[in-house]
C-alpha positions, 0 to 999 in steps of 0.5 A, a space after each residue: 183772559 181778555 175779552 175781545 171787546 178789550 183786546 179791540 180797544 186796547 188795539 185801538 190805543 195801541 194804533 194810536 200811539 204806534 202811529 205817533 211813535 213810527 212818525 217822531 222815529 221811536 217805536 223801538 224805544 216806546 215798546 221798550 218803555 210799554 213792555 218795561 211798565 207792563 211787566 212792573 204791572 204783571 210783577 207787582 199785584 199792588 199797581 195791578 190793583 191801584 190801576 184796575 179798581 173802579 173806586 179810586 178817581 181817574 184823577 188820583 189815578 193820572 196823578 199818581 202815575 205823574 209823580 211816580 213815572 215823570 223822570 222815568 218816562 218819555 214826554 211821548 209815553 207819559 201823555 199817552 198814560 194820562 190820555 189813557 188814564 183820563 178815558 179810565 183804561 188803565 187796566 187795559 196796559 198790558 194789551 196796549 203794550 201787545 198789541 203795540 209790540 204786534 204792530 211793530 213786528 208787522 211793520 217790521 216783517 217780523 213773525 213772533 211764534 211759539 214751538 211746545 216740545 216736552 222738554 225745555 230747548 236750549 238756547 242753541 236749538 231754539 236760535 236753531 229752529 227759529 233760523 231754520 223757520 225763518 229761511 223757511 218762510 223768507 221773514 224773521 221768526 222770533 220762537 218762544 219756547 214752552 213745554 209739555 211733557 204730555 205731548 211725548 215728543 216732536 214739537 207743536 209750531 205756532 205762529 201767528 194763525 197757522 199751528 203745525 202739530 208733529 207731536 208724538 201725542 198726536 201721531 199717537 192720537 191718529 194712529 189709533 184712530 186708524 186703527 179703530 177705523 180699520 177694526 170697525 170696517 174689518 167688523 161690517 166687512 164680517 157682518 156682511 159675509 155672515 149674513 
């Protein structure tokens, strides 16, 4: 898990090279070339590695990446890698690229989201769903399906900082509260009267 100094720093590159992509009109085509060579880091254990050792030179590094990527990437993503490379973090691609993808959803007005359910949604009901939510909060929702089989049922919606929890788990988890709740009041109700 990312720490929340990486996170900041990452979000820091991340503000940088929106700006320049936003200003020349590429943000569309930068988060896609970002997402494309994060994955292809998340897929492949050897670049993970090659990126985040210590012990190789941030020049071998920086070259590297050049010869690798120089016909594969835009001139803007490929200063932006050596920039990154040169200040040694490279490990930190893979927040970069999220938090490049969040801030071009916010400039978008487009809210990013997860629905947990207990089973797996179709396509049709996720789109559903995601219609529906979006009407709801009058912005474009985009819903990642996750599962849980240990909530039961109902669904958990997630997005951004806000989680609404209709899980049959939790309806469960609260009825049961209720009902200890009630018992323990009914016992000092019984205590009292037999004192």
């Amino acid at each position: 898990m990312a720490s929340d100094r990486s996170q900041a720093i990452a979000r820091l590159y991340a503000e940088a090279l929106f700006e320049i992509a936003r200003e020349r009109e590429q943000a569309a085509s930068i988060r896609q070339e970002l997402s494309a060579l994060a994955e292809l880091i998340r897929q492949n254990d050897e670049w993970r590695v090659f990126l985040e050792t210590p012990a190789l030179r941030r020049e071998t590094k920086a070259e590297t990446l050049a010869k690798v990527f120089q016909d594969n990437l835009s001139d803007l993503v490929m200063d932006f890698l050596m920039v990154v490379a040169r200040k040694d973090r490279l490990a930190l691609l893979g927040e970069i690229e999220q938090a490049f993808g969040a801030l071009d959803d916010q400039a978008a007005g487009r809210l990013r989201g997860t629905i947990t359910t207990a089973i797996d949604l179709d396509k049709k009901e996720q789109a559903r769903l995601a219609e529906r939510i979006s009407r709801a909060l009058r912005q474009t929702v985009t819903l990642e399906n996750r599962t849980d089989p240990a909530i039961l049922g109902g669904m958990i919606l997630a997005i951004e900082d806000t989680v609404i929890d209709g899980s049959v788990y939790k309806s469960l988890r609260q009825y049961a509260r209720q009902i200890k709740r009630r018992t323990e009041q009914s016992l000092d109700a019984g205590r009292i009267l037999t004192e």
